[in-house]
C-alpha positions in Angstrom: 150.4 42.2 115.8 149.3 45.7 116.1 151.5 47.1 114.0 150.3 44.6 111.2 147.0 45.4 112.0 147.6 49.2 111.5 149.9 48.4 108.2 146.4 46.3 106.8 144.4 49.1 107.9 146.1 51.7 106.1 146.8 49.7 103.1 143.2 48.8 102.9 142.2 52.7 103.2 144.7 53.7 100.1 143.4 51.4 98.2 139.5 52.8 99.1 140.2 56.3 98.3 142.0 55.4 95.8 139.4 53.4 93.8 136.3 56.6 95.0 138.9 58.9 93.2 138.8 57.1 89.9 135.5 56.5 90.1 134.2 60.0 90.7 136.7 60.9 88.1 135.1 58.5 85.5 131.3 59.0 86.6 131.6 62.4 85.0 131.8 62.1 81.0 132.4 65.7 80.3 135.4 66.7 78.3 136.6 69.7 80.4 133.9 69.9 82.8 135.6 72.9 84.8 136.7 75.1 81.7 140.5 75.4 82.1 142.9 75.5 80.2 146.4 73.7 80.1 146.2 70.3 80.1 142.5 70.2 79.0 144.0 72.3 75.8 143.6 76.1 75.2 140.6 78.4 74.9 140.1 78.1 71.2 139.1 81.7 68.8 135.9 80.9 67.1 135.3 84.8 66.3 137.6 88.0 66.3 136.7 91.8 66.0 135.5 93.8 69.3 133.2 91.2 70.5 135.3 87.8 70.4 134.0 84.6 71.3 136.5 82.1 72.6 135.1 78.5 73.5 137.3 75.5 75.9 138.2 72.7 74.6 135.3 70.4 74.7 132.8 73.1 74.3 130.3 74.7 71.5 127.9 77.5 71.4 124.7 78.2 70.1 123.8 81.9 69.2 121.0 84.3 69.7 118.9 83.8 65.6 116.8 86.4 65.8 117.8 90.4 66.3 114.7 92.3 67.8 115.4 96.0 67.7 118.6 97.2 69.0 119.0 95.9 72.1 117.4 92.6 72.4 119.0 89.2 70.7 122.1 90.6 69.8 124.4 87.8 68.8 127.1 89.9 67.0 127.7 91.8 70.7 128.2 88.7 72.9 131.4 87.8 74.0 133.1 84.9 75.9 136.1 84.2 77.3 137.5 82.3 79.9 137.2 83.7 83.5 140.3 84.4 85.7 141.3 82.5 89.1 142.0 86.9 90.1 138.4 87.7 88.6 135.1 88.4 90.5 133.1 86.2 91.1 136.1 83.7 91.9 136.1 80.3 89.7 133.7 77.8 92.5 136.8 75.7 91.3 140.1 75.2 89.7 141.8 78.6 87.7 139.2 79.6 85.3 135.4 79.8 84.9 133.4 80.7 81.5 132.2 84.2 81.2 129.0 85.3 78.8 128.9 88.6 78.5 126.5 90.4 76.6 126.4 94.4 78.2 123.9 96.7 77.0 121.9 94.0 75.3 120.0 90.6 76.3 121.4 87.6 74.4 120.0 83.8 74.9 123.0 81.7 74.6 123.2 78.0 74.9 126.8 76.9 75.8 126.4 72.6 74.9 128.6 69.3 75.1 127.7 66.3 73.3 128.8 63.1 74.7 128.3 59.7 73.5 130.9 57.7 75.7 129.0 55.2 78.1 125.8 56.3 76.6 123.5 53.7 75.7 119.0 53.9 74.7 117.2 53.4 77.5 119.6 54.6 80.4 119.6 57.4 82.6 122.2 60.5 83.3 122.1 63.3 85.3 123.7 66.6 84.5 124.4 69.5 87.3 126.4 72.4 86.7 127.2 75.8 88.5 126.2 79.7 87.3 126.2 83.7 88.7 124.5 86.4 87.3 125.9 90.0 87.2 123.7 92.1 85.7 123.0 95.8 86.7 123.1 99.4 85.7 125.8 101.8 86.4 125.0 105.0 88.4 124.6 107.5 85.8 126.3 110.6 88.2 129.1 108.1 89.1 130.0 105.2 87.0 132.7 104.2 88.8 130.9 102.7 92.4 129.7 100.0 90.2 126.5 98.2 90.9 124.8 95.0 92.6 123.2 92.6 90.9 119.5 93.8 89.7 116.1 91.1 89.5 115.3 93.9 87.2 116.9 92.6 84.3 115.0 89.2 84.2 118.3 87.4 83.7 117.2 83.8 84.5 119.8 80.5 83.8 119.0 76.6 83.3 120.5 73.6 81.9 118.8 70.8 79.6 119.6 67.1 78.5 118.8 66.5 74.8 118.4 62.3 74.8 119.1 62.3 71.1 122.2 64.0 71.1 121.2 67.2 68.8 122.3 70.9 69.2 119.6 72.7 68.7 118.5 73.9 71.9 115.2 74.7 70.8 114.2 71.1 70.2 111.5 70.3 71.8 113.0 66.5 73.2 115.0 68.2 75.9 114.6 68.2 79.1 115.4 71.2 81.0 115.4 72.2 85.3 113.9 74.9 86.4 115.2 78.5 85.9 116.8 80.3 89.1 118.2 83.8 89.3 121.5 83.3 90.2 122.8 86.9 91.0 126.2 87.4 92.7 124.4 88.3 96.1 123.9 84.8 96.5 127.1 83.0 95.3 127.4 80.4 92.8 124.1 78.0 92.6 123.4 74.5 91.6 121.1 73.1 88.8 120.5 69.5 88.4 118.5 67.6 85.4 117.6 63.7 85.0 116.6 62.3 81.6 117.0 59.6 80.0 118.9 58.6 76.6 116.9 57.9 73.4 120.3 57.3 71.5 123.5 56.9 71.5 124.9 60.3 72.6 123.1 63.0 75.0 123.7 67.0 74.8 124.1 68.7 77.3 123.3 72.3 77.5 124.1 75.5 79.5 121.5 78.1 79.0 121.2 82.2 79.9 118.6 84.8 78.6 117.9 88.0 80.3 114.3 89.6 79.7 115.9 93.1 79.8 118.9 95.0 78.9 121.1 96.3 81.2 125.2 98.1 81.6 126.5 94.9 83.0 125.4 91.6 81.3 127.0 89.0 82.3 126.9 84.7 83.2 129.4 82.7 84.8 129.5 78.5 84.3 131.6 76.4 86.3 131.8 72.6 87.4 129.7 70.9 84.5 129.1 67.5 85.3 126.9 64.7 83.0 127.1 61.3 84.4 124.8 57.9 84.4 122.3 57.5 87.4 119.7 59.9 87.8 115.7 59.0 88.2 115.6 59.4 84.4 112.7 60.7 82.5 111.1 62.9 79.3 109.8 66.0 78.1 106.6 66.7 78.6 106.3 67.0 75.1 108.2 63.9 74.2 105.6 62.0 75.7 104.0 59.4 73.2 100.7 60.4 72.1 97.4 58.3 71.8 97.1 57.2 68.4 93.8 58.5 67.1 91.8 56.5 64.8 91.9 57.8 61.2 88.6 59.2 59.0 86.2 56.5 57.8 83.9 56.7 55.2 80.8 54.8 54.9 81.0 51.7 52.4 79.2 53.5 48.9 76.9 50.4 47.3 76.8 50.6 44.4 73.4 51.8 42.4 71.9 50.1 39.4 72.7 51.1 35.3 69.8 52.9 33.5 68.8 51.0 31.0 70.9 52.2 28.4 73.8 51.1 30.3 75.0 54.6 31.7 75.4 55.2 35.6 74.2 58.1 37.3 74.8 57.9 41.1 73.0 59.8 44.2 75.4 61.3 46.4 74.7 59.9 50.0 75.7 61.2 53.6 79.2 60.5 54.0 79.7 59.7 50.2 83.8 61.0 48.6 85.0 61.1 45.1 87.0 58.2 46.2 84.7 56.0 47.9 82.5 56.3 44.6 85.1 55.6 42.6 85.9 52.3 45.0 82.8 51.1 44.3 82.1 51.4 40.8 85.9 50.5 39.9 86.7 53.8 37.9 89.4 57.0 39.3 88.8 59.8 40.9 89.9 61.3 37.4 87.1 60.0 35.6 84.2 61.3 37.8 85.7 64.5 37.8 85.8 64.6 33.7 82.7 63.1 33.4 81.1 65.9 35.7 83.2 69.4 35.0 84.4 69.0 38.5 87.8 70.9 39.3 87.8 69.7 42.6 86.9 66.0 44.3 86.5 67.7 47.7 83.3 69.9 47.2 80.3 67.3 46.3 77.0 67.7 48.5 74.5 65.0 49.3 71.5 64.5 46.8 73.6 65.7 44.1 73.8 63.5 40.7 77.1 62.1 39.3 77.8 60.4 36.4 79.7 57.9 37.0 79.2 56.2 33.3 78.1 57.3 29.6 75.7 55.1 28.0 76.5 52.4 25.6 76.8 53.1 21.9 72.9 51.9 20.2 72.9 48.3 19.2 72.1 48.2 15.7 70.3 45.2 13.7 69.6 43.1 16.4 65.8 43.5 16.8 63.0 41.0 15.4 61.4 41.4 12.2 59.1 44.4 12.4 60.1 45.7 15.6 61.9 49.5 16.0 65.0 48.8 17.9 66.1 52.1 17.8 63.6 55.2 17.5 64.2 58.5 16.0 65.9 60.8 18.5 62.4 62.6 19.1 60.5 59.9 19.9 59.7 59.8 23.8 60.6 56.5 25.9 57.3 54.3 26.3 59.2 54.2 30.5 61.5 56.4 32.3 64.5 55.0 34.8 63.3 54.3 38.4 64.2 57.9 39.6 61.1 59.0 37.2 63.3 61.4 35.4 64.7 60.9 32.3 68.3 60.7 31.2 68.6 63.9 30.1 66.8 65.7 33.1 69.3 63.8 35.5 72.4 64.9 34.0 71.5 68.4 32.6 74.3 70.4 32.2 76.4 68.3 34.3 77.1 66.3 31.0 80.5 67.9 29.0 79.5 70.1 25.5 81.1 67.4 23.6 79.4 64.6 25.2 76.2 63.6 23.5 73.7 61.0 25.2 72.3 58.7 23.2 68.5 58.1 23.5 67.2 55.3 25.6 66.2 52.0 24.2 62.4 51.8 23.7 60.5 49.1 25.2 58.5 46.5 23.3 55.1 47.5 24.1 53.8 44.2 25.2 56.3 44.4 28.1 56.4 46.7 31.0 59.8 48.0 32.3 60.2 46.8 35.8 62.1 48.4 38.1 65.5 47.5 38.2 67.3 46.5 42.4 70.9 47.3 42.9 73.1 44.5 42.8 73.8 43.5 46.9 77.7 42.7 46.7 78.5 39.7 48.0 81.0 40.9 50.4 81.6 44.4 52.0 85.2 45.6 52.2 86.3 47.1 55.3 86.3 51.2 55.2 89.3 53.0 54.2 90.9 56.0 55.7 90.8 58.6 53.9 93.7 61.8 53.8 92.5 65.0 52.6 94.8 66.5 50.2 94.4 68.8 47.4 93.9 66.9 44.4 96.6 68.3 42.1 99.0 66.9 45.2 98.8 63.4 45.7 98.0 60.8 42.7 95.4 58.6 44.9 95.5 55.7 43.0 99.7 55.7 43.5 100.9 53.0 45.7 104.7 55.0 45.9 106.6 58.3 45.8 109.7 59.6 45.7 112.6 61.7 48.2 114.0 64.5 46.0 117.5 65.5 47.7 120.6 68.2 46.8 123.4 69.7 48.3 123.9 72.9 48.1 126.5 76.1 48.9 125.3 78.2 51.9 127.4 80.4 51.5 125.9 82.8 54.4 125.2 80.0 56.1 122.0 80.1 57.6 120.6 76.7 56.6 118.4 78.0 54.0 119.0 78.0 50.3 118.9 81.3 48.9 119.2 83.0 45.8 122.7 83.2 44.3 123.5 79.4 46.4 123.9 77.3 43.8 124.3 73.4 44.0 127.3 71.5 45.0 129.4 68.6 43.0 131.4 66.2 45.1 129.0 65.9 48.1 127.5 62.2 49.1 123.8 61.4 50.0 122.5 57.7 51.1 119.0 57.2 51.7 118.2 53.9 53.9 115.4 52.3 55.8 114.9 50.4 58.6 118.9 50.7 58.6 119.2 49.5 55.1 120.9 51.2 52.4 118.5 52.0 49.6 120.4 53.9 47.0 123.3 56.1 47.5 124.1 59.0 44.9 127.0 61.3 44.4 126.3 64.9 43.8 126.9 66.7 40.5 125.8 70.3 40.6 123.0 70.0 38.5 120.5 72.7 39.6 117.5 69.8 40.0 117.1 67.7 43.2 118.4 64.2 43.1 114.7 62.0 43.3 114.8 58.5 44.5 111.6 57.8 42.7 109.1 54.0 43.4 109.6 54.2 47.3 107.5 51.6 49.2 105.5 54.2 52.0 107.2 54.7 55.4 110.0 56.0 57.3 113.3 56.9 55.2 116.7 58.4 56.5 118.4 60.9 54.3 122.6 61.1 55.3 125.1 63.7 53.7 128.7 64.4 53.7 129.8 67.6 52.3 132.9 67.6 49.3 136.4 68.0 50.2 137.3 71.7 51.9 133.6 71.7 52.9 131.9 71.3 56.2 127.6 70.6 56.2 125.9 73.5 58.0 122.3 71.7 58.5 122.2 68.4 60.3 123.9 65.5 58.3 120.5 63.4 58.3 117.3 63.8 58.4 114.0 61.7 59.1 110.8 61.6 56.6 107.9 59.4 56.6 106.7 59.1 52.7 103.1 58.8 52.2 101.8 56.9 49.1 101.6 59.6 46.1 103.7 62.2 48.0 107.1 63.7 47.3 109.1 65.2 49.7 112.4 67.3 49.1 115.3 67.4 51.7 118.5 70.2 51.0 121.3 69.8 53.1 123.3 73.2 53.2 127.0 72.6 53.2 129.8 76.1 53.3 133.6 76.0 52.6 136.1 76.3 55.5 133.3 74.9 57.7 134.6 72.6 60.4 131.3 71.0 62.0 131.7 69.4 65.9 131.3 66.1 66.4 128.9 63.9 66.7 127.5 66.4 63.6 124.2 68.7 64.9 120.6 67.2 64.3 118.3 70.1 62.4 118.3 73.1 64.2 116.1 75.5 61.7 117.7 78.9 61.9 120.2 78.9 64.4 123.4 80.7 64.1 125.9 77.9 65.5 129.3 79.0 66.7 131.0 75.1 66.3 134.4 74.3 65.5 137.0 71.0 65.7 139.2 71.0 68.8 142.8 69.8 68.1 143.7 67.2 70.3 146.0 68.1 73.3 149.2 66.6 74.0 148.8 65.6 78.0 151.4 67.2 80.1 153.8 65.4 82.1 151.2 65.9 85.3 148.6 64.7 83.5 150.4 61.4 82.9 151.3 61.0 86.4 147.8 61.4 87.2 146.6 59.2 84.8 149.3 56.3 86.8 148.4 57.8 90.3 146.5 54.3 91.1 149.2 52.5 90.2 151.8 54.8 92.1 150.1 55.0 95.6 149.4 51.3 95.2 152.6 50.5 95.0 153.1 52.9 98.1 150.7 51.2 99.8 152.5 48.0 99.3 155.7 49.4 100.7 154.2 50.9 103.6 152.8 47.3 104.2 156.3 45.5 103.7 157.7 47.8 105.9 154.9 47.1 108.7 155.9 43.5 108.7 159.5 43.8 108.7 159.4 46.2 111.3 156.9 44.2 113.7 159.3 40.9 112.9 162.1 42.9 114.7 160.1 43.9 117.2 159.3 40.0 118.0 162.5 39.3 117.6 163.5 41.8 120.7 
């Protein structure tokens, strides 16, 4: 019996430690978390030339954007490479590490993996990974004695989760750990990050700066790991904000007609162009004409606005002996309420080729009484109100319009310059709310494409570049479309460009050092690893056969 016992036992403990070394191997989501080589595929040439950049499989890189001076920001004198098993600092595991090495400069580079296996919204990951510094100055009488690592240089390294999945590691979404100082005195070091996903990939990212230059320049990585659990959580900057309630104006009532039908208004306290408008059912355009105004957004309480001409004289209408319509200079028998007359109100705010016509005079038997404004029967609610230049936004539009193109960045920095001229062949849908609204094929006509009569709200732009082309700005982008407005989107696209997958969201100005990985065939140990389970299963199983047939015989004796 105690031999069976022993056989369950051990069976029972394979099968354990079998089953914790699947499932640490599939907690971490990483492709090439360690940064061989061989089976994971090879270190793959993204640049050549004196400073070469050579990236695992599994891996991308984003570049410094910005030179400042000669030493600082240098992207076109960093170099990486993987880092030798005989190398110093030793790889914390397996036979290579990843080496960024920018000596005699400072360079910020971001070294990212976007994964969207087992990622869902709402869930939380943790990322950790591994770095050393070794950055120092040589002795100047003796190069050769070499040189510990310095906190002089300010080289500082952290790592980041982007919960949307882009690759720009300025955006401000991720969440990064704090930065240590990881020089060689002290070994490898840890940093660890929580977040949680907002899509349906996350990014991680592997980032090193240095505040000064120095001889030796140069960060390790090793042991990447990105898996689900974590205590979750957001940028600080992410963070929702509180909704603010837009600008009000006060309701404008409107003010009586003068007796010969035209309508002068007082400007009030809190009185627009637009809220006048709204009340006496004319345009902003109008009042403007009416009153030489170039701009609705400079009008001053107490000031006088015509809002209406008068009516054209009635002719023949009056009884028998009874002037209807006096000569031009004969004075009103009674002025308007304001006790200024028509003319004195509008002054020279009336147009040259605008001429008044006289009041109406007043039967002399009857007194003019003054006139009340009409109370309206029912008070709309106030409006916001957007400030906008006037020559921008039409505000009596209820749509506008998304003007897209494609075009050839042929230097590839995401911005169309002169010389880049638009591309035929491309793709670009428009949806919202995850419906298609109109899809259009590029041409290489010079113009933006406009989808013109858009309802307001939130729209999503998508390209594809043509054939032999690869999109160097993100493949979609976001816009909310205000009433009036119209927004333009160009998506930048280069020949020979191969862009990673998932593609990058917008990352304005970043030189990005991507490129396709071919897939690698697994090796032969590979495939036994991948059956290990099954294998010392099935060992365990013999060893457990053999248990019982070995404590029958014993029984037996």
């Amino acid at each position: 019996m105690r031999v069976i016992r022993l056989a369950i036992l051990a069976f029972l403990c394979l099968i354990w430690i079998t089953g914790a070394v699947g499932a640490q191997d599939a907690s971490n989501l990483l492709t090439n978390p360690g940064f061989e080589e061989g089976s994971f595929g090879p270190y793959t040439q993204r640049r050549g030339g004196e400073k070469p950049i050579y990236l695992p499989n599994g891996w991308n890189a984003v570049l410094p954007a910005a030179q400042r001076g000669d030493y600082y920001e240098r992207a076109d004198r960093v170099t990486i490479n993987p880092h030798p098993e005989t190398g110093f600092p030793k790889p914390l595991k397996g036979t290579r590490a990843l080496s960024v090495d920018c000596g005699f400069v400072t360079c910020t580079v971001s070294v990212y993996q976007t994964v969207s296996t087992g990622i869902t919204p709402g869930a939380n990951v943790r990322a950790e990974a591994w770095a050393q510094v070794k950055a120092c100055n040589l002795p100047k009488d003796d190069p050769g004695l070499g040189c510990g690592s310095a906190v002089e240089s300010g080289a500082k390294t952290r790592i980041g989760i982007d919960p949307n999945g882009g690759s720009d590691p300025n955006d401000a979404d991720i969440v990064w750990s704090g930065f240590i100082s990881p020089h060689e005195q002290g070994g490898w070091q840890k940093m660890t990050v929580d977040a949680t996903a907002t899509g349906n990939a996350v990014t991680l990212f592997l980032y090193s700066t240095q505040q000064n230059f120095s001889d030796i320049n140069i960060t390790y990585w090793d042991e990447a790991a990105l898996a689900g659990g974590g205590s979750g959580g957001a940028a600080p900057s992410a963070a929702t904000a509180v909704p603010t309630a837009p600008p009000q104006v006060a309701f404008v009532v409107p003010q009586a007609p003068q007796d010969d039908g035209s309508i002068v208004h007082t400007v009030q306290a809190g009185d627009t162009v637009d809220s006048i408008a709204f009340a006496y059912g004319v345009t902003r355009t109008q009042i403007l004409e009416l009153n030489n105004l170039a701009s609705a957004r400079f009008i001053q309480p107490g000031q006088k606005l015509i809002v209406k001409t008068a009516e054209p004289p009635a002719t023949g209408n009056g009884a028998a002996g009874t002037e209807r319509n006096p000569p031009a200079d004969t004075p009103p028998e009674t002025a308007p309420d304001s006790g200024e007359t028509f003319e004195e109100v509008v002054g020279t705010l009336v147009p040259a080729d605008v001429q008044a016509a006289p009041p109406e005079q007043q039967p002399p038997a009857q007194a003019a009484q003054p006139t009340e404004p009409p109370a309206p029967t029912q008070l709309p609610q106030p409006a916001p109100v957007t400030e906008v230049a006037s020559s921008a936004i039409d505000p009596a539009a209820t749509t506008g319009s998304v003007c897209v193109m494609l075009f050839d960045d042929q230097n590839q920095n995401r911005i169309q310059e002169s010389g880049e001229a638009a591309l035929a062949g491309g793709t670009i849908n428009l949806s919202q709310a995850g419906q298609p609204v109109e899809s259009i094929q590029t041409d290489g006509a010079p113009d933006p494409h406009c989808f013109a009569d858009l309802s307001m709200g939130d729209y999503v732009a998508v390209a594809s570049a043509p054939s032999g082309y690869g999109l160097t700005t993100a493949n979609q982008f976001r816009v909310q479309l205000s009433p009036g407005a119209t927004i333009n989107v160009a998506f930048g696209a280069a020949q020979g460009v191969q862009p990673a997958a998932p593609p990058p969201a917008d990352a304005g100005g970043l030189t990005q050092e991507t490129a396709s990985q071919p897939a690698a065939t697994p090796s032969l140990a590979d495939q036994l690893m991948s059956v290990s389970g099954l294998i010392v299963i099935g060992l365990a199983a013999l060893v457990l056969i053999g248990g019982l047939g070995l404590a029958l015989v014993m029984r037996r004796r």
